[in-house]
Backbone as CSV, one residue per row, in Angstrom:
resi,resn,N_x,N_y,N_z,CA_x,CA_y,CA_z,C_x,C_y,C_z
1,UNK,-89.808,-54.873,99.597,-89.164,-54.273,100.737,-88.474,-55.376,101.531
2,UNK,-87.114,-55.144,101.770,-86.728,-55.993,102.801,-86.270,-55.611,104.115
3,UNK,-86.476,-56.283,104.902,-86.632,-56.406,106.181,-85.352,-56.943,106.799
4,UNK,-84.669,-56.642,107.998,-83.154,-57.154,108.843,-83.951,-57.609,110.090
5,UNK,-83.534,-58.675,110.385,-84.505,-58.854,111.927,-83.325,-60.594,112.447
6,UNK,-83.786,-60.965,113.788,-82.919,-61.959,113.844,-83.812,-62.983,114.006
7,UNK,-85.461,-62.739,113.364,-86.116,-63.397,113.509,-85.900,-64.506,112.570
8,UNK,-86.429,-65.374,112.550,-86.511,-66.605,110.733,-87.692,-65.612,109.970
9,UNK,-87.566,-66.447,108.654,-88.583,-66.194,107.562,-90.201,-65.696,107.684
10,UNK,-91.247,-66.824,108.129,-91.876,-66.948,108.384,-92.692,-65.930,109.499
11,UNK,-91.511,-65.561,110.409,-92.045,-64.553,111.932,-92.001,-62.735,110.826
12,UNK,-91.131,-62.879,109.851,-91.088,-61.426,109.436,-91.839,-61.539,108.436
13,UNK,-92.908,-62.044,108.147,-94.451,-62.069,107.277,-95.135,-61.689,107.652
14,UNK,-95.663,-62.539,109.033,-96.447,-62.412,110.416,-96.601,-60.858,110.172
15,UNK,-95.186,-60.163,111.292,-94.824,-58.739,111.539,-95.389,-58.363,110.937
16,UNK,-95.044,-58.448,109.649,-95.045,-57.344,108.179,-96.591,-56.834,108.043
17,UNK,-97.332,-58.131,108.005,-98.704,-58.236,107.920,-99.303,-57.186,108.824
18,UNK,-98.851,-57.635,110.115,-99.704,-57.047,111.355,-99.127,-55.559,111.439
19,UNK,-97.757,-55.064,111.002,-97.796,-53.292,111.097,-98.431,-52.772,110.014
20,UNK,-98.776,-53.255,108.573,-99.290,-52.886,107.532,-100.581,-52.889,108.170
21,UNK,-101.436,-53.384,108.663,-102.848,-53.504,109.259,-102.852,-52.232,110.139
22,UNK,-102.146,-52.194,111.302,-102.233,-51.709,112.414,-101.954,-50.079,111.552
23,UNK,-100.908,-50.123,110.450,-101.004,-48.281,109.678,-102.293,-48.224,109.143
24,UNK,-102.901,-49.150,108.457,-103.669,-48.639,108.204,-104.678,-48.404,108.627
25,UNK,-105.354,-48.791,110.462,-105.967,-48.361,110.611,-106.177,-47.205,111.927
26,UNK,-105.049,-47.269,111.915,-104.821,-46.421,113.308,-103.818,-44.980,112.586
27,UNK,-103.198,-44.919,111.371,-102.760,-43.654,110.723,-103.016,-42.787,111.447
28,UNK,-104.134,-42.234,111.375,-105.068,-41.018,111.818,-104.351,-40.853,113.115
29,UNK,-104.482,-40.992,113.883,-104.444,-41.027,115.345,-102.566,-41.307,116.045
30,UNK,-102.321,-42.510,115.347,-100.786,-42.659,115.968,-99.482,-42.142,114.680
31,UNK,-99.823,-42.652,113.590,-98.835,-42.716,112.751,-99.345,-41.845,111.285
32,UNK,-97.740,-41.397,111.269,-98.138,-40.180,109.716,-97.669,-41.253,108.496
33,UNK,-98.401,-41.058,107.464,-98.093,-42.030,106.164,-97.368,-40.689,105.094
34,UNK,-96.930,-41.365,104.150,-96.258,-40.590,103.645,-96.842,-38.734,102.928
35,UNK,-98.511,-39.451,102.431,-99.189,-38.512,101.887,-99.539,-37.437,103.134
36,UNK,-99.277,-37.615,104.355,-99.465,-36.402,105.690,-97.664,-36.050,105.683
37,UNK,-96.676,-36.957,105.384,-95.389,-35.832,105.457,-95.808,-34.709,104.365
38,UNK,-95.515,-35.482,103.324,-95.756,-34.297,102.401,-96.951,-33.174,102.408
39,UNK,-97.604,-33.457,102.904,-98.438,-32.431,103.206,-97.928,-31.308,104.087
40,UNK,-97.347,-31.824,105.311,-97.043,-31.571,106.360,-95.431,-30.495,105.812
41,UNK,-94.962,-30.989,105.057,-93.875,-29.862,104.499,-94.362,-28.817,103.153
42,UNK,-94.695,-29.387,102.470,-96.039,-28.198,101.583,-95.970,-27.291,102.718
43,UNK,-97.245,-27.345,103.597,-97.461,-25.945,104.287,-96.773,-25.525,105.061
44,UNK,-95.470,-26.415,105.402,-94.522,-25.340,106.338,-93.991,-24.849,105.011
45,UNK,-93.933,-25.074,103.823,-92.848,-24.485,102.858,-93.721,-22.933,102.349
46,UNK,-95.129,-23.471,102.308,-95.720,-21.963,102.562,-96.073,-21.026,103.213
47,UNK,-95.702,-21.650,104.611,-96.368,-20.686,105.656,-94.655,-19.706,105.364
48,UNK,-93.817,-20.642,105.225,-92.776,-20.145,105.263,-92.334,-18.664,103.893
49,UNK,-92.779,-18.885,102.687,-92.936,-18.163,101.631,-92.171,-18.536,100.749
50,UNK,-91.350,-19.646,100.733,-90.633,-20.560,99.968,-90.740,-21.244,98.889
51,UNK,-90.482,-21.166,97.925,-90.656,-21.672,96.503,-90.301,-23.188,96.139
52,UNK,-90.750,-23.606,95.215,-90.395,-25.567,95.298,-89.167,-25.145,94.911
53,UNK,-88.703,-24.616,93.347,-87.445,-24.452,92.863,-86.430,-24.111,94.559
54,UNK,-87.101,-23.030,95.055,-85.597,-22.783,95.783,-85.547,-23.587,97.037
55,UNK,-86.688,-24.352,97.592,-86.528,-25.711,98.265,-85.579,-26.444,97.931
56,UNK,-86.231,-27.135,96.998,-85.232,-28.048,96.136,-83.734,-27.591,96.255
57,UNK,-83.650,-26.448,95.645,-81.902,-26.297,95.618,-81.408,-25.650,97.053
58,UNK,-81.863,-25.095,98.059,-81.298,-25.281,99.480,-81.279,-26.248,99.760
59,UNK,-82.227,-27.606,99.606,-82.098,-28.948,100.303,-81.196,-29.729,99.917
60,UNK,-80.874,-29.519,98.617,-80.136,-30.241,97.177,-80.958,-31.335,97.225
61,UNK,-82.177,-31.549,96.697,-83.061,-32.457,96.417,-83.627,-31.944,95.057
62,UNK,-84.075,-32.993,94.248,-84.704,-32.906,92.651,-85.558,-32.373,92.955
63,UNK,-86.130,-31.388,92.066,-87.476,-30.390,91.504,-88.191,-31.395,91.961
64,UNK,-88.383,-32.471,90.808,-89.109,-33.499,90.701,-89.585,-34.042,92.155
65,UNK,-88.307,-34.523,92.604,-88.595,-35.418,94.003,-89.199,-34.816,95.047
66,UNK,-89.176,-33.251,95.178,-89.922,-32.593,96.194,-91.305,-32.279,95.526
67,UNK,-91.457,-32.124,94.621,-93.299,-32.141,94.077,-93.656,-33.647,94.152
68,UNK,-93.068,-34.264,93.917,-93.944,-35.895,94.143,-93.555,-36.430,95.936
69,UNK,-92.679,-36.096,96.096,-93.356,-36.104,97.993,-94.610,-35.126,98.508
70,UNK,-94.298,-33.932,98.336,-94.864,-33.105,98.448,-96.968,-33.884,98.212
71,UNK,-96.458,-34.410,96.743,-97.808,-34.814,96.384,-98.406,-36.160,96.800
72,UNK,-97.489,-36.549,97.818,-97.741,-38.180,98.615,-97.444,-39.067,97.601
73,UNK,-96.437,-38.890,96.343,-96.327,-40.401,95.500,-94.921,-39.975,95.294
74,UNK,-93.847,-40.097,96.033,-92.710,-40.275,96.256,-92.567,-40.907,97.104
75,UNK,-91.505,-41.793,97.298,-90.970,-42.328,97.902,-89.878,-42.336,98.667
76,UNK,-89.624,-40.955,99.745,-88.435,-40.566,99.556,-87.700,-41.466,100.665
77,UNK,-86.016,-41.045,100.660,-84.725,-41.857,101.553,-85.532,-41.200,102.933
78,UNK,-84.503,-41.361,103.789,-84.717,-40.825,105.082,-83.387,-39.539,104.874
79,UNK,-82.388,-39.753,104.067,-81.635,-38.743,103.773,-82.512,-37.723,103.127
80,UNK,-83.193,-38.067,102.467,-83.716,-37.005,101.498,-84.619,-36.137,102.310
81,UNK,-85.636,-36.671,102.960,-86.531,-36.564,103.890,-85.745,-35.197,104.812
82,UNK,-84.639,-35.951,105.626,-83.917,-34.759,106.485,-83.154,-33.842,105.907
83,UNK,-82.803,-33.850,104.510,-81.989,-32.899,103.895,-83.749,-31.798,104.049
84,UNK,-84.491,-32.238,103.432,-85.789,-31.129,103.385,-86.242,-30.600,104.753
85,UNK,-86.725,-31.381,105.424,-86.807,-30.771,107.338,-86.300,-30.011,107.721
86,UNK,-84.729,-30.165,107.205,-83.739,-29.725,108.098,-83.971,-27.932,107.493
87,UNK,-83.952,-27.640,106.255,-84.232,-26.594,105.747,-85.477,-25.630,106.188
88,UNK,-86.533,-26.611,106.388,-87.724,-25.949,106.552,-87.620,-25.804,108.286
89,UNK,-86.565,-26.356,109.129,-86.731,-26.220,110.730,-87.797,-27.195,111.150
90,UNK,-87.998,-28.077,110.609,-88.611,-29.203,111.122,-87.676,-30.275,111.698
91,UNK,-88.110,-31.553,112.004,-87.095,-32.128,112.398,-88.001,-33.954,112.376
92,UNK,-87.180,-34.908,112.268,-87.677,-36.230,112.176,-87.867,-36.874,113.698
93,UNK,-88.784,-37.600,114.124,-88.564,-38.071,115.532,-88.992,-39.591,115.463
94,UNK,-88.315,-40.200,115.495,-88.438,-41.701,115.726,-88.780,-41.949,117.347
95,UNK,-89.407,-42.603,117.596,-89.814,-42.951,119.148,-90.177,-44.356,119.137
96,UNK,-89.921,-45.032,120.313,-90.155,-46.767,120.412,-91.588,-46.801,121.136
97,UNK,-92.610,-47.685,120.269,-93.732,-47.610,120.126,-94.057,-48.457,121.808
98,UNK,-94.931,-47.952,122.210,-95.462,-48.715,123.997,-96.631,-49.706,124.081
């Protein structure tokens, strides 16, 4: 994974280190990991009555790529991500951490 920062080398290790720590132990409580999105669209896609096939092709996202998010071992874009939200009436919220 790479990283843009105007920091040097060395300071974006540091970082890297200390938000990988801080997800993993505070997840629960502050931050969703990928295996709670996908979860988290699974059951809106069923509460909703929505099928993967016809997910997939309203979102225009792969069969594939929405069962392996879905199943927390995808990796998806942030395009991909909001092409699916956007369908199901969800929505992405980035917020600057305090």
């Amino acid at each position: 994974m790479q990283y843009i920062t105007p920091f040097n080398k060395k300071s974006i290790t540091i970082a890297c280190n200390i938000i990988e720590k801080a997800l993993y132990c505070t997840f629960k409580s502050k931050f969703m990991n990928l295996v709670q999105v996908g979860e988290t669209i699974k059951q809106r896609r069923q509460r909703l009555n929505i099928r993967q096939n016809d997910l997939a092709e309203l979102s225009e996202v792969g069969l594939r790529t929405l069962i392996a998010i879905e199943n927390g071992t995808g990796n998806p874009s942030f395009e991909t991500l909001t092409k699916i939200v956007d369908v199901l009436g969800l929505e992405l919220t980035l917020t600057i951490k305090s």
